[in-house]
Backbone bond lengths (Angstrom), bond angles and torsions (degrees), N, CA, C in turn:
res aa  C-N    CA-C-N  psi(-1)  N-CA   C-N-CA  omega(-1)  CA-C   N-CA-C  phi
1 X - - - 1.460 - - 1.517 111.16 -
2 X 1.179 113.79 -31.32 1.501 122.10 -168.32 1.562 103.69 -84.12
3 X 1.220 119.29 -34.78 1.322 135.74 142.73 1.486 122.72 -14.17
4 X 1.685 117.07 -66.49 0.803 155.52 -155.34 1.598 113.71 -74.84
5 X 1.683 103.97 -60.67 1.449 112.66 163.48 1.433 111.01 -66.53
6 X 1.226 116.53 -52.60 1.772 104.40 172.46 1.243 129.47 -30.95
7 X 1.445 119.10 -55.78 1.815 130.19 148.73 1.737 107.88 -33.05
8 X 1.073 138.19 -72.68 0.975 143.13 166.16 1.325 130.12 -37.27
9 X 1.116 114.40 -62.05 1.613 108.50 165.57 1.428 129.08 -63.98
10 X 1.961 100.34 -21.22 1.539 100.27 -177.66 1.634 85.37 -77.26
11 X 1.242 152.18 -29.56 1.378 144.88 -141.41 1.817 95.65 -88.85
12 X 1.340 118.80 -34.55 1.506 146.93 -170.21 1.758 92.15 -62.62
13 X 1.462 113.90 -68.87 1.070 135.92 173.34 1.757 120.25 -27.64
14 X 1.988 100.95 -62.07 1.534 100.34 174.15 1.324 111.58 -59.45
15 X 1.524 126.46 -54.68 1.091 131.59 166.25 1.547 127.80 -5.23
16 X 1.489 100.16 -87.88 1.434 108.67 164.25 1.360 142.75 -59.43
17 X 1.531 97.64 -22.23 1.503 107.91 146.47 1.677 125.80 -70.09
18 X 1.120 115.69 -62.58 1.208 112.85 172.32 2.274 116.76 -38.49
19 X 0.972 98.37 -46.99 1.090 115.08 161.66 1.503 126.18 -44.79
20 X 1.470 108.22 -40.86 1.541 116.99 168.09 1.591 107.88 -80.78
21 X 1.317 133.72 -22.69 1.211 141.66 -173.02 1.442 92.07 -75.34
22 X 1.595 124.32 -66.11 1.530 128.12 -175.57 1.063 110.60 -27.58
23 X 1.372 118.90 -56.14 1.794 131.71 -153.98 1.656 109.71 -85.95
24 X 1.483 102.47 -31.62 1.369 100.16 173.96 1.652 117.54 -61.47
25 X 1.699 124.46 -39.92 1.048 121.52 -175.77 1.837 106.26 -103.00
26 X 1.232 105.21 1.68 1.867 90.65 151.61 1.194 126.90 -22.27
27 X 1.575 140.35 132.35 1.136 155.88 -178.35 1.843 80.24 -77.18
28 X 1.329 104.70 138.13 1.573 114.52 163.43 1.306 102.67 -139.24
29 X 1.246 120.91 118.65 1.960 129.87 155.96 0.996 112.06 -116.96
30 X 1.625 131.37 34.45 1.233 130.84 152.21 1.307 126.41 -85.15
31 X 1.645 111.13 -56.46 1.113 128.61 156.53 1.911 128.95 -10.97
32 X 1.224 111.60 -74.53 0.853 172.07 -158.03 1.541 108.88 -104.63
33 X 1.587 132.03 96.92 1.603 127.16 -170.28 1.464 95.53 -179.76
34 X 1.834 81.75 153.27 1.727 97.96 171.53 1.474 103.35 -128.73
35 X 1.380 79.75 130.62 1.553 121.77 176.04 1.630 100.99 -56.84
36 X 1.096 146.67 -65.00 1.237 146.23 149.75 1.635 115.53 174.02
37 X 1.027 119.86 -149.38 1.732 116.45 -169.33 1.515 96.40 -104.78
38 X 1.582 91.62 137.32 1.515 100.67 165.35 1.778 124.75 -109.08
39 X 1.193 94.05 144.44 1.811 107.41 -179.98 1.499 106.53 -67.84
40 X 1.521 90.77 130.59 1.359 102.04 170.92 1.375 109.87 -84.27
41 X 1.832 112.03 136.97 1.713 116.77 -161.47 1.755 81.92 -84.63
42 X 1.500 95.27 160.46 1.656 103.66 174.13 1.838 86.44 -75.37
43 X 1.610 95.02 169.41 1.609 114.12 -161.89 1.805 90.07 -158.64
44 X 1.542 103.93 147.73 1.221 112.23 158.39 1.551 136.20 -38.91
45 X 1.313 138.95 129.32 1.286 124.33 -168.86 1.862 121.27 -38.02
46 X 0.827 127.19 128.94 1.423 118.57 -170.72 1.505 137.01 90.28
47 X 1.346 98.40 -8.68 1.378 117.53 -175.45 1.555 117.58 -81.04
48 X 1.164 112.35 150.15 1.380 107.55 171.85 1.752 127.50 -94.62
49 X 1.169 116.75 163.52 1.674 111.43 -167.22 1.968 99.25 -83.30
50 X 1.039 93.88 143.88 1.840 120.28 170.47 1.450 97.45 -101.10
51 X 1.601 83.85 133.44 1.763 89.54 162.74 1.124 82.31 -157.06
52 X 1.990 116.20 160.23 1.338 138.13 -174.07 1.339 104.75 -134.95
53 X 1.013 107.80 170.04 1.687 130.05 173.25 1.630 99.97 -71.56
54 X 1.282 123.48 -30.06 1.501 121.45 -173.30 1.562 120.78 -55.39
55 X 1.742 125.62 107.07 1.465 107.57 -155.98 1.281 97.32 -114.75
56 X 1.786 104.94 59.85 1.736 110.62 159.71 1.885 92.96 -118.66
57 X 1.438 133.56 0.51 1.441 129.46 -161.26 1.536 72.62 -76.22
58 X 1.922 101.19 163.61 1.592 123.59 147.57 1.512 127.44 -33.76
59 X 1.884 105.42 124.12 0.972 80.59 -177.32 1.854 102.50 -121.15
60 X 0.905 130.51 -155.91 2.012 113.39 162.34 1.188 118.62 -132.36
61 X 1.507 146.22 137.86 0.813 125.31 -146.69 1.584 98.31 -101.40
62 X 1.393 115.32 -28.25 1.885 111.06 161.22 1.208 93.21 -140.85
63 X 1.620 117.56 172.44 1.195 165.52 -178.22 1.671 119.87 -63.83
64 X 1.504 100.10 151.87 1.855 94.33 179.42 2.365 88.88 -157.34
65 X 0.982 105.97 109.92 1.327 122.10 -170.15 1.706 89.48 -122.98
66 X 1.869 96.12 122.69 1.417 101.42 -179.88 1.411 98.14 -121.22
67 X 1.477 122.56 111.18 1.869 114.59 -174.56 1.588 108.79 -73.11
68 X 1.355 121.03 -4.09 1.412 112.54 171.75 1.522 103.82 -60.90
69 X 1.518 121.96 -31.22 1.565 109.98 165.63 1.277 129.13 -95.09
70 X 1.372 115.51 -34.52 1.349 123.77 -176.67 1.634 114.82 -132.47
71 X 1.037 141.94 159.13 1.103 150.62 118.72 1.620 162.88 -46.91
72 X 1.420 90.07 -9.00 1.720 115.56 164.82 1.340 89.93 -160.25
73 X 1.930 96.10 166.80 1.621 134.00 -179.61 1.413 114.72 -95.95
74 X 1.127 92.22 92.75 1.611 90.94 173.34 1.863 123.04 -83.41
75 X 1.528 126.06 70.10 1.698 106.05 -175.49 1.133 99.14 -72.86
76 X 1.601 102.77 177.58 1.484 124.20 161.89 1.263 93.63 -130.07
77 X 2.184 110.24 115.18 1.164 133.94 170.51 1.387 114.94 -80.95
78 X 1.467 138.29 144.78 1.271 140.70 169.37 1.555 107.97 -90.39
79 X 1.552 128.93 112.66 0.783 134.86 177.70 1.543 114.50 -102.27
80 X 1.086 111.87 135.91 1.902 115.05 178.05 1.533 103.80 -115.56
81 X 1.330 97.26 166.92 1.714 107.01 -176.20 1.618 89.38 -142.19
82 X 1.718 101.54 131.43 1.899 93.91 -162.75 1.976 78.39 -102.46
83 X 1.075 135.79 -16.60 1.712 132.88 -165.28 1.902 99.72 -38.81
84 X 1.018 103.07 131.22 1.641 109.94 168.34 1.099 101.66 -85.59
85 X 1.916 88.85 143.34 1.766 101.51 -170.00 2.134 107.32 -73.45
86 X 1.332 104.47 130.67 1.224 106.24 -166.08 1.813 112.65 -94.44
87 X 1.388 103.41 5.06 1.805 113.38 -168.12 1.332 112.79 -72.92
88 X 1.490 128.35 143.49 0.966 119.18 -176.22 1.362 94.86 -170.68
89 X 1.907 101.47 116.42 1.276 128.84 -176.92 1.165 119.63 -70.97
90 X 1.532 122.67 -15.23 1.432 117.19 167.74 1.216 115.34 -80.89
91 X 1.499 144.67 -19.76 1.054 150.67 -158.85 2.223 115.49 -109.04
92 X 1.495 81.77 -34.95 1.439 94.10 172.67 1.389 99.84 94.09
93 X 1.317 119.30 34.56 1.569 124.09 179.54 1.334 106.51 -97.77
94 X 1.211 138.52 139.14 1.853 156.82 147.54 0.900 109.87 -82.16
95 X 1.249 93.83 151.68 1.770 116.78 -173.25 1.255 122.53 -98.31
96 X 1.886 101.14 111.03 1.520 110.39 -167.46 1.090 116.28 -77.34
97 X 1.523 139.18 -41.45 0.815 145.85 164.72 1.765 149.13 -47.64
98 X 1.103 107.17 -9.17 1.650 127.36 153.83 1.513 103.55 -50.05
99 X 1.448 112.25 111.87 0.990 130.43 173.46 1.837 129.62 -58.86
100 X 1.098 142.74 144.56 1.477 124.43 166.06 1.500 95.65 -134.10
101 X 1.725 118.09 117.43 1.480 106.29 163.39 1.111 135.10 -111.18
102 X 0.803 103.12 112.05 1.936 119.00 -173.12 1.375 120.21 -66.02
103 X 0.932 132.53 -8.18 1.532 134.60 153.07 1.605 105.00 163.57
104 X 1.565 99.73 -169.26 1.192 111.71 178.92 2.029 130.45 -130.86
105 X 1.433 127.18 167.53 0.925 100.89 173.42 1.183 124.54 -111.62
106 X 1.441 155.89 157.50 1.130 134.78 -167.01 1.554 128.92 -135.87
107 X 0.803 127.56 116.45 1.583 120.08 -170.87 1.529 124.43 -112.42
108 X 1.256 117.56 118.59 1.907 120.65 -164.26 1.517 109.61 -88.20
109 X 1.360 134.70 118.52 1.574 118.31 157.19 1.328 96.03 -114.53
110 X 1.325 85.91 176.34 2.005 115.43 173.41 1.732 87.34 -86.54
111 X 1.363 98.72 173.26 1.820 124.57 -159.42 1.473 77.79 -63.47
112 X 1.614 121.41 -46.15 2.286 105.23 -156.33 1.427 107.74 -80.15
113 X 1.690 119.20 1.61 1.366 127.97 -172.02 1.574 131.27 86.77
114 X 2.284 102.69 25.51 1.462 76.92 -169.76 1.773 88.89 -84.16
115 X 1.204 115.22 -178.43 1.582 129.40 159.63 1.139 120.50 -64.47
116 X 1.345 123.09 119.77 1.557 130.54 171.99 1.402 111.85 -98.60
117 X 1.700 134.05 -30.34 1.119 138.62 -176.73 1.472 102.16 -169.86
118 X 1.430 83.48 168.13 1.518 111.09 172.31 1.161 132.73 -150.35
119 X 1.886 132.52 108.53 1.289 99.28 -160.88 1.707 95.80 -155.57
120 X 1.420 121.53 163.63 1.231 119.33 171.64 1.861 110.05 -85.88
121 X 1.291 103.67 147.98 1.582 109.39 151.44 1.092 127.25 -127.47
122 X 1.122 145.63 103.18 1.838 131.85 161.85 1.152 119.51 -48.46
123 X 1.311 107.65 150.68 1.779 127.59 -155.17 1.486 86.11 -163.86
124 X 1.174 99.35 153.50 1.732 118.07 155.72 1.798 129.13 -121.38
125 X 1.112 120.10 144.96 1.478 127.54 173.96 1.357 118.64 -174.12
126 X 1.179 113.59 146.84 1.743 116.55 -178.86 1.681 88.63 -128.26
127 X 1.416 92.28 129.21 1.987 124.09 170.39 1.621 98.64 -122.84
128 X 1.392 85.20 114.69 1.323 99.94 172.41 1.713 106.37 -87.59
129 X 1.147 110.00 152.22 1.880 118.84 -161.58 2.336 96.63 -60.25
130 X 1.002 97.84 -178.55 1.340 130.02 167.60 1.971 107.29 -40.56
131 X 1.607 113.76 123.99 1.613 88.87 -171.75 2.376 62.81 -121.78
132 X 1.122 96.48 125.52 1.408 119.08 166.23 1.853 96.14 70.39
133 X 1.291 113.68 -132.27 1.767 109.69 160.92 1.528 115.18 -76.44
134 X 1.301 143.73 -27.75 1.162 155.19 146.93 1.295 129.55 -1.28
135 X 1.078 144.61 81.00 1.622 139.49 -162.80 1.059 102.01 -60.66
136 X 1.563 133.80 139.50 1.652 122.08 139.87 1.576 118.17 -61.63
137 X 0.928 116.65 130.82 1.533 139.20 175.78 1.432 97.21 -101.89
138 X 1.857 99.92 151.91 1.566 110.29 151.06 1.565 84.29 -178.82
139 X 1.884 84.35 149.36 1.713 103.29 -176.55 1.503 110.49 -66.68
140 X 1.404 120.77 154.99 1.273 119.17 162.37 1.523 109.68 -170.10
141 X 1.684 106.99 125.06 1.485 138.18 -137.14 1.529 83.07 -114.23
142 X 1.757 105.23 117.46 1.274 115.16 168.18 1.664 119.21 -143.61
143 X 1.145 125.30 160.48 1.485 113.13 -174.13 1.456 122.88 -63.31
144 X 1.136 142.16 107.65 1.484 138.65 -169.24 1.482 102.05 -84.04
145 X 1.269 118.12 -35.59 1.109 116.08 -169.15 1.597 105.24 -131.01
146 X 1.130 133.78 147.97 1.665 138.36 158.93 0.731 113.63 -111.47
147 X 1.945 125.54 153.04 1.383 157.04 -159.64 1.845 86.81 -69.24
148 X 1.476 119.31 -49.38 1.394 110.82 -160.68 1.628 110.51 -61.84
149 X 1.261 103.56 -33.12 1.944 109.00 178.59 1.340 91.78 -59.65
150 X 1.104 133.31 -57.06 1.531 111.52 -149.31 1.610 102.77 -89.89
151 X 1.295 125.48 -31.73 1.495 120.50 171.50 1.675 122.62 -51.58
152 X 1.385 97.06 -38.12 1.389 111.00 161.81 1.174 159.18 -109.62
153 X 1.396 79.46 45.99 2.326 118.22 -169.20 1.220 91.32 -128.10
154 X 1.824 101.07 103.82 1.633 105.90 -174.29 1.727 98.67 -69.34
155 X 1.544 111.93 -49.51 1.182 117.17 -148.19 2.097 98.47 -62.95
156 X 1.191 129.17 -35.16 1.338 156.40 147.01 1.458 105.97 -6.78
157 X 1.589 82.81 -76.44 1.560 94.44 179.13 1.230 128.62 -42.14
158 X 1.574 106.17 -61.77 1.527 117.07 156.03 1.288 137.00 1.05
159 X 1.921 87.02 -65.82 1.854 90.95 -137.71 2.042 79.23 -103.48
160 X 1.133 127.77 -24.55 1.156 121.78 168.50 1.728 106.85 -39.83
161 X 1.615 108.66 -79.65 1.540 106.22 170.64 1.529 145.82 -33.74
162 X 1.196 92.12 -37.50 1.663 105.08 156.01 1.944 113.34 -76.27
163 X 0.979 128.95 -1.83 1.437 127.52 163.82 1.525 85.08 103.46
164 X 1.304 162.60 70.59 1.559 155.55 -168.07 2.035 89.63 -139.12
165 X 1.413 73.27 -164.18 1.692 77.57 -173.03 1.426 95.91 -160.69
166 X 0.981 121.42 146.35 1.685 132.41 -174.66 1.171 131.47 -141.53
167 X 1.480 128.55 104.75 1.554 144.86 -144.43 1.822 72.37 -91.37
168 X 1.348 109.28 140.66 1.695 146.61 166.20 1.679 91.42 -124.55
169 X 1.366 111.60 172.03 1.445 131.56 177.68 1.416 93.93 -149.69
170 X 1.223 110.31 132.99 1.782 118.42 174.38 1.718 102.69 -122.22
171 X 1.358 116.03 132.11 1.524 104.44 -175.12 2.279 91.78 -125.09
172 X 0.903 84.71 111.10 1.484 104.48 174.51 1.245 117.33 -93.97
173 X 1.832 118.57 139.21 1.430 126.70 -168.96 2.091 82.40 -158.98
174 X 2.100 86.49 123.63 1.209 83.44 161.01 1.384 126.47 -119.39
175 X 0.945 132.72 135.83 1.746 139.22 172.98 1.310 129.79 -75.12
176 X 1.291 130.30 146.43 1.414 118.49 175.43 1.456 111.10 177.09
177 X 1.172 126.95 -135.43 1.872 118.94 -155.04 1.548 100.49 -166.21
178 X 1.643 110.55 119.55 1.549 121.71 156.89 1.392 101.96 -29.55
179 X 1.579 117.76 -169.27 1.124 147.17 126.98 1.310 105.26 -96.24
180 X 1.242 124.98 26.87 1.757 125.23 167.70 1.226 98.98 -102.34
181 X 1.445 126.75 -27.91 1.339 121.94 -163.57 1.431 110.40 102.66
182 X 1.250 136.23 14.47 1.875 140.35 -179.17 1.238 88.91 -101.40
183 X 1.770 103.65 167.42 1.250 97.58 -154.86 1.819 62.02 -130.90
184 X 1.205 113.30 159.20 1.708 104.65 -160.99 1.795 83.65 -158.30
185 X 1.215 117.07 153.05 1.786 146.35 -154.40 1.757 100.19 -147.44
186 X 1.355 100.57 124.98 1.701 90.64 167.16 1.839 110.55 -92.17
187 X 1.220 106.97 -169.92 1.650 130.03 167.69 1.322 96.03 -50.60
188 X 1.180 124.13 166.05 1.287 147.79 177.91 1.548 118.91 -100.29
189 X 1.054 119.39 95.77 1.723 122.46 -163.52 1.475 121.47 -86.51
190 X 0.974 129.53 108.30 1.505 138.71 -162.08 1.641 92.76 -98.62
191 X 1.355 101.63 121.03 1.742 114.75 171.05 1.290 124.32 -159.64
192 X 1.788 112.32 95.55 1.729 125.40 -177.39 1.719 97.67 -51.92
193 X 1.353 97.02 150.53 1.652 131.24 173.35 1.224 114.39 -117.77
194 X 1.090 139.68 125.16 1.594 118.90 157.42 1.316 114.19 -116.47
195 X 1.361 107.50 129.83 1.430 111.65 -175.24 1.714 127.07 -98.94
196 X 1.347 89.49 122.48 2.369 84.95 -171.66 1.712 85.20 -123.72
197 X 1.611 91.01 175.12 1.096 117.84 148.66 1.551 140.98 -118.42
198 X 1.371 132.13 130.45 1.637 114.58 -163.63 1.511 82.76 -80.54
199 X 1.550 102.31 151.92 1.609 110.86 167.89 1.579 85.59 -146.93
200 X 1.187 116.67 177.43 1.908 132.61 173.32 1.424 104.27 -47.97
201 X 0.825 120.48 -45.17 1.580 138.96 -150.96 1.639 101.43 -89.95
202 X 1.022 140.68 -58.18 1.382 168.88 -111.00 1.584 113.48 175.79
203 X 1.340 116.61 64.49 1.556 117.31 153.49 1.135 128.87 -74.65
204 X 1.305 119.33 139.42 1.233 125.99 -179.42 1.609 136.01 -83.87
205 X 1.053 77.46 -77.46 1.536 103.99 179.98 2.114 111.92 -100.16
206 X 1.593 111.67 -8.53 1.111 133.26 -149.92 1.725 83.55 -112.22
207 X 2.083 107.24 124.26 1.310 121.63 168.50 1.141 107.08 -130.60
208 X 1.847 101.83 138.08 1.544 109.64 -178.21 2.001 91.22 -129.10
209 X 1.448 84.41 109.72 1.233 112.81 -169.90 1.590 102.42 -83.26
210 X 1.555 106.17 157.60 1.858 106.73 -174.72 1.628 100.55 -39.66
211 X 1.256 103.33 -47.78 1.811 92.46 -158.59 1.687 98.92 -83.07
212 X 1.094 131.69 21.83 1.477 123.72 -178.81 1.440 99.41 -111.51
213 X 1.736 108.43 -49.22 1.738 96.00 -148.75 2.169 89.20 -114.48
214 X 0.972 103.58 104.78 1.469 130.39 156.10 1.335 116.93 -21.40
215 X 1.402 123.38 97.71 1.557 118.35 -160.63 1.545 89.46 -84.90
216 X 1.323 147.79 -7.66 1.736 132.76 -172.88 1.395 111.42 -51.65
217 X 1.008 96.69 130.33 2.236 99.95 -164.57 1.321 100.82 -99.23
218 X 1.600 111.92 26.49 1.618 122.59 147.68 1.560 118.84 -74.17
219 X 1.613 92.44 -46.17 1.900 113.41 166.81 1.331 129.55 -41.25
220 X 1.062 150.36 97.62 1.668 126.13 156.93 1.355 109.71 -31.82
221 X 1.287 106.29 121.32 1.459 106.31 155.84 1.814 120.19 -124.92
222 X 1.838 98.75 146.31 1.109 102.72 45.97 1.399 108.49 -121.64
223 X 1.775 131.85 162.35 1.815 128.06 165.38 0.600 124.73 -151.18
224 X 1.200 123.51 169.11 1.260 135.85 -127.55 1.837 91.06 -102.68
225 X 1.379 133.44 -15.42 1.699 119.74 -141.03 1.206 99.82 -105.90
226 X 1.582 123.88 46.68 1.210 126.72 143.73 1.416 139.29 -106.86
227 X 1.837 92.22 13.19 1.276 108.68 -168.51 1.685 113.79 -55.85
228 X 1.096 119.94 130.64 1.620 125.97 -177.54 1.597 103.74 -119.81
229 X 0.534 148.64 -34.63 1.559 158.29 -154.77 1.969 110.61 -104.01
230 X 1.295 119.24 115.23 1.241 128.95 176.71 1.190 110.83 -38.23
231 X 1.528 123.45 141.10 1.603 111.67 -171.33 1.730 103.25 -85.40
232 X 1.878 103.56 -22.10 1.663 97.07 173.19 1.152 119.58 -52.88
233 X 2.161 132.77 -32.17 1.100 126.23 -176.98 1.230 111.50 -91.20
234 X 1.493 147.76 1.51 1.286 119.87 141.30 1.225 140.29 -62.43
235 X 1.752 126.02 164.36 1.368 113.37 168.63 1.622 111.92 -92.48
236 X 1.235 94.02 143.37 1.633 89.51 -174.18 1.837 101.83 -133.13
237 X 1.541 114.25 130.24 1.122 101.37 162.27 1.823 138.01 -17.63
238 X 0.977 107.72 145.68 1.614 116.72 172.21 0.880 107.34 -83.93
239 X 1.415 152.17 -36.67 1.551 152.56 172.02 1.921 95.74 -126.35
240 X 1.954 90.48 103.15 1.122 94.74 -178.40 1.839 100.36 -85.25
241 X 1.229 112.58 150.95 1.559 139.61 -172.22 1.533 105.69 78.01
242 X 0.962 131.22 42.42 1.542 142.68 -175.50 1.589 133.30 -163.82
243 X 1.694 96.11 95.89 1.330 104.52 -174.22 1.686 106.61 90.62
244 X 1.067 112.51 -70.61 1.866 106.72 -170.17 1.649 101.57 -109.93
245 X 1.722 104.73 176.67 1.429 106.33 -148.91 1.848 74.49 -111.75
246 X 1.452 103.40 154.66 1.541 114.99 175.70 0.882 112.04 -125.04
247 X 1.541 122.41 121.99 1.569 121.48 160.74 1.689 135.46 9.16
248 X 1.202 169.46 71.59 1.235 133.12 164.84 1.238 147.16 1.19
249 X 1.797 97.74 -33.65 1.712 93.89 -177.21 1.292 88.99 -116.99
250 X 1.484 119.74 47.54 1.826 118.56 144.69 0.642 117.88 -133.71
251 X 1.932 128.48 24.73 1.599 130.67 -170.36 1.314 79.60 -146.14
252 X 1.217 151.71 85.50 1.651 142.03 160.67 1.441 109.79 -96.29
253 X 1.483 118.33 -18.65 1.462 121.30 -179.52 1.746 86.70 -78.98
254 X 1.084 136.50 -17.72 1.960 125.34 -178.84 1.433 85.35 -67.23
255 X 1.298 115.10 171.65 1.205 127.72 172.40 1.611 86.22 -109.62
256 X 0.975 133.77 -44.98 1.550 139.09 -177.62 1.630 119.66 -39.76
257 X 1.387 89.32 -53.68 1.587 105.72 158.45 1.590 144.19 -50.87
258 X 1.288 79.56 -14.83 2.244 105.12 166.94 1.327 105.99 -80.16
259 X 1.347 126.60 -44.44 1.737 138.43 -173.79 1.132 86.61 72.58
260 X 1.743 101.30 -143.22 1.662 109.47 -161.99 1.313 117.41 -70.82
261 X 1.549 102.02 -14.24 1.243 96.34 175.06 1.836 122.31 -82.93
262 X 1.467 111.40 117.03 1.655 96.35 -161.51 1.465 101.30 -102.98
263 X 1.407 125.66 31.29 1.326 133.36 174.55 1.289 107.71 -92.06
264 X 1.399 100.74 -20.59 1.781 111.18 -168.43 1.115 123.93 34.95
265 X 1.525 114.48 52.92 1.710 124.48 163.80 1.231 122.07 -80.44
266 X 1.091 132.03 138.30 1.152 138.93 -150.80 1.860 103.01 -162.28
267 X 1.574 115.97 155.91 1.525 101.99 -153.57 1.766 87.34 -97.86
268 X 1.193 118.99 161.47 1.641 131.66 -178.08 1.243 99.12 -46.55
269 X 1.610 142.09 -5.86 1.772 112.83 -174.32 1.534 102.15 -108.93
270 X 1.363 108.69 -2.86 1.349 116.17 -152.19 1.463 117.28 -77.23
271 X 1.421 95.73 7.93 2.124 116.46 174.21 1.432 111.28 43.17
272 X 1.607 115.74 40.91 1.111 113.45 178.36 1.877 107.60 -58.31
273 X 1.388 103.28 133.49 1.838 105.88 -179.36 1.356 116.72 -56.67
């Protein structure tokens, strides 16, 4: 009989072990989540974008990528880590739960959802766990979109050139590592793009404000060569062609940024780049 339970309890044993094996490699995207994308604040010409851990700043709810400046989407997502901090100085315990994320994965469709790509990026960030109910947050800026999706989206190509505009969907998942040693995956982040191009005809992302674009109906318009105003005292996006519209007379290296006028004159204060 004693025999008998021994069989049994060792059988009890795999069980509940096996069971601890299950749970250890559970998929978790709770843990582990983004809060969503944050807006870059306008900044002095030249300046670079601020972002904080604070997850009351602006955030957007989709995307605006203009390839007359760039060629991929760069956001910066706010990621939180909800894990309660587990340290405890009386005991001599460390804290497993401090996050490290090592990148992310990324997946491209068209607006009806077929797949255009798929690809990893590395990124870095450390989220420290939960301080009371409170998530730790911290920003972390990864490619949503790549130069190769859009170079190789005939129909894209197209309708950009003709002045059109084209909703992409980027679904982002980032990965990374306790200081416990788990290897931990966030939620799956769904975030539309739409992709244009500014041309003369059809600007995009490109504003020629009263004091920029010269109403004399000698001018083509629209242009830029009424700029009066120093380009240091405007605010101008932090990632110009992305998300917000920029001046004319702070994009003079765009060709887009000339408008109709393709002489691209512009008056001496107008800080053309």
């Amino acid at each position: 009989m004693k025999r008998v339970w021994g069989h049994l309890l060792a059988g009890v044993s795999l069980v509940v072990g096996g069971g601890a094996v299950i749970a250890a490699c559970k998929h978790d995207d709770s843990t582990l989540f983004v809060q969503g994308v944050l807006a870059a604040q306008p900044v002095s010409a030249g300046a670079q974008c601020i972002f904080t851990s604070d997850p009351t700043q602006p955030f957007i709810s989709s995307g605006v990528l203009d390839i007359a400046f760039r060629n991929e989407y760069d956001p910066t997502f706010l990621v939180g880590n909800q894990a309660v901090a587990e340290v405890n100085s009386q005991q001599l315990q460390t804290e497993t739960d401090i996050i490290t994320v090592e990148g992310a994965t990324v997946r491209i469709t068209d607006a009806s959802g077929v797949q255009l790509n798929y690809y990893t990026r590395l990124c870095s960030g450390t989220i420290y766990p939960s301080s009371g109910s409170v998530p730790g947050y911290a920003p972390i800026t990864v490619t949503a979109l790549d130069s190769n999706t859009i170079q190789l989206d005939t129909d894209l190509q197209n309708n950009v050139v003709a002045g059109g505009t084209t909703r992409l969907v980027s679904y982002v998942q980032f990965f990374g590592q306790t200081t416990g040693g788990n290897s931990i995956q966030s939620d799956t982040f769904e975030f539309p793009i739409d992709v244009c191009e500014s041309t003369a005809d059809h600007p995009c992302l490109v504003g020629f404000s009263a004091t920029s674009d010269d109403p004399n109906p000698d001018l083509p318009q629209p242009n830029c060569a009424g700029a009066v105003a120093s380009s240091s005292s405007l605010p101008a996006p932090c990632v110009p062609g992305q998300d917000f519209t920029v001046d004319c007379s702070l994009c003079q290296s765009v060709a887009a940024c000339h408008g109709a006028d393709t002489s691209g004159t512009v008056v001496p204060d107008a800080g053309a780049d």
